[in-house]
N, C-alpha and C positions, 0 to 999 in steps of 0.2 A: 504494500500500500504506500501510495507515496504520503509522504509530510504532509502535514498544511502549511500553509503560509505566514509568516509572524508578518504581518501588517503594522509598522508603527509610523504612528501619527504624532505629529509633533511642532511646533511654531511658537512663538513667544506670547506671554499672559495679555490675554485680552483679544485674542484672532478668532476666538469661537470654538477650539479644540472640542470641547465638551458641547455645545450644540450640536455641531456635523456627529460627531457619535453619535448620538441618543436619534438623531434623523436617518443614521444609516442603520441603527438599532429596532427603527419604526420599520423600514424600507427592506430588510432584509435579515430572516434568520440561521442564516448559513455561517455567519460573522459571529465568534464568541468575544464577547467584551471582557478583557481583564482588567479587573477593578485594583486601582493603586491604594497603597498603603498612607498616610499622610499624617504630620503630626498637623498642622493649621487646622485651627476651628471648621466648624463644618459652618456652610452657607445660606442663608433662608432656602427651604425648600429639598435641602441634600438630606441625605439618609444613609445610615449605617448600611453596608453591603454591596450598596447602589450604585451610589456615586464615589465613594471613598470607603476604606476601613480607617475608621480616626483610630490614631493612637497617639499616647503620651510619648517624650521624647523617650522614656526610659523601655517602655516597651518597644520601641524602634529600635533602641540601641540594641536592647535586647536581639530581634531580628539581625541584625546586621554579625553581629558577635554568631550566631547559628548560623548564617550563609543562607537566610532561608528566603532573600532577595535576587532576583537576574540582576536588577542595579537600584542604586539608589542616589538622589542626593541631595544638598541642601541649598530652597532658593526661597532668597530673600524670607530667611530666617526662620524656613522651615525646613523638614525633611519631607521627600516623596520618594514611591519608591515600588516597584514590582515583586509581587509575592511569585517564586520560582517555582514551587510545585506543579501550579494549576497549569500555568503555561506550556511546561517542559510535557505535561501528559495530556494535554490539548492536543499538539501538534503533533504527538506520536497515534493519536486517535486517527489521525487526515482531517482534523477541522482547523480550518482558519481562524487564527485570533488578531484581532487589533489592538492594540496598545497606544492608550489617549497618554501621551507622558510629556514632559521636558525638557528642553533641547539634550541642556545638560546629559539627561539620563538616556535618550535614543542612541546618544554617541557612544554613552557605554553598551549597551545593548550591540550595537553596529560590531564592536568589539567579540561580544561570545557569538553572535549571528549576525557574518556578513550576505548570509544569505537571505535575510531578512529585505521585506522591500518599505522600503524609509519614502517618506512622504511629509515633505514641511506646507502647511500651510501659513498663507501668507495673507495679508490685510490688503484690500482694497489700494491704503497709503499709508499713511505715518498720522495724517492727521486723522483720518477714519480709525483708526488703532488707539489714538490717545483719546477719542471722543467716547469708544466702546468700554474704557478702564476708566475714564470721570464718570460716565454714565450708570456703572453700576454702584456708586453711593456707597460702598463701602470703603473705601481707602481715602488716608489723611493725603494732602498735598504730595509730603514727602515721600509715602508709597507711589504715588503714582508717576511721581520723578524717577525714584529705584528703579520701578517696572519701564518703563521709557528706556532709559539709560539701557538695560540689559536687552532689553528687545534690539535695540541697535547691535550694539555684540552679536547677541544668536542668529541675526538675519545678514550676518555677515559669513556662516556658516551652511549655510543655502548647498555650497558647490560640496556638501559631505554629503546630501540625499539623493536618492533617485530620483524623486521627481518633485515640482513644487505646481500647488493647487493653491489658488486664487479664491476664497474666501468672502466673496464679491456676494451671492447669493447663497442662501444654502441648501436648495435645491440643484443648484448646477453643481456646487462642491460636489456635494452627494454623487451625481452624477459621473464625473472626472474621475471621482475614487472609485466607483463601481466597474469605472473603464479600466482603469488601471490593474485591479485585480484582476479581470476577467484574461488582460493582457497577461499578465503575469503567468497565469495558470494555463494557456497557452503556449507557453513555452516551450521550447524544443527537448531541454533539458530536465522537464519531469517526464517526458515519454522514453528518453532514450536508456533507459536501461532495464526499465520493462522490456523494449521492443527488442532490443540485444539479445536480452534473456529470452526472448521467444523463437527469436531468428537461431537461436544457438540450438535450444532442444528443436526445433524444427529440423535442422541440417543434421544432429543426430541422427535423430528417428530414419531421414530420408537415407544418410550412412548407411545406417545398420539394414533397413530395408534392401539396398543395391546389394549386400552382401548374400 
């Protein structure tokens, strides 16, 4: 059986990451969602299991000291982080998973799986970007300066993904990634070693028949 796909999705705070999930969540159930680990508060409307596992920094650290993360790391003075089990017997099942994470943390992931297909989403602009992180009323000025500042960094990072998706609508996002996967699994190189392996015991069989 071949693998599935580790799909990770990734782009700087405030691009929509976690909308286009939950839209491709609605749109398609073939996509398992791996839920990150997080110390930051949870958000109006997020839920234990859902959206996040909140943990305390000590129970992360915990996690970390066990290995029991693909990666993790700390932004803007939290920790996030991928819980390694679910994942690693996802993709031995043949289901695809997506991973909504941070820049930071895809690059580690890129590292254990570069066979992994990376996917940065991007914002419309810089100023549609900064209107999306005042808009949701949570963060002080200087949060949203942090979050600014590092978005510039990690979108300087762009040329380490496969592909990069525009973030413009999020029904065409949706769209784009749905393209891209299908491309994906089209690929030449999940058929060729089935097909090899079939081509081989065929020319067997055909051998030992001529004899």
């Amino acid at each position: 059986m071949n693998k599935g796909l580790l799909i990770v999705l990734s782009g700087p705070s405030g691009v929509g990451k976690g909308t286009v999930c939950a839209a491709l969540r609605r749109r398609t159930t073939d996509l398992i969602y791996s839920v990150s680990a997080t110390t930051r508060a949870p958000r109006a409307g997020e839920q234990e299991g859902v959206n996040y596992f909140f943990k305390s920094r000590e129970q992360f650290q915990d996690m970390i000291a066990r290995d029991a993360l693909l990666e993790y790391a700390e932004y803007v003075g939290n920790y996030y982080g991928t819980p390694r089990e679910f994942v690693e017997k996802t993709l031995a099942e043949g289901k695809d998973v997506i991973l909504e994470i941070e820049v930071q943390g895809a690059l580690k992931v890129k590292e254990k799986f570069p066979e992994g297909v990376f996917i940065f989403l991007l914002p419309p602009s810089m100023a549609e970007l900064k209107q999306r992180i005042v808009g949701r009323g949570t963060e002080s000025q200087d949060k949203i300066d942090r979050r600014l500042s590092v978005a510039v960094d990690e979108m300087n990072l762009l040329s380490k993904y496969d592909y990069a998706v525009v973030n413009d609508e999020i029904d065409r996002a949706c769209d784009r990634i749905l393209a891209i996967i299908t491309a994906e699994h089209c690929k030449k190189e999940r058929f060729l070693h089935e097909l090899l392996g079939e081509l081989k015991s065929l020319t067997t069989a055909q051998n030992g028949a001529e004899r």
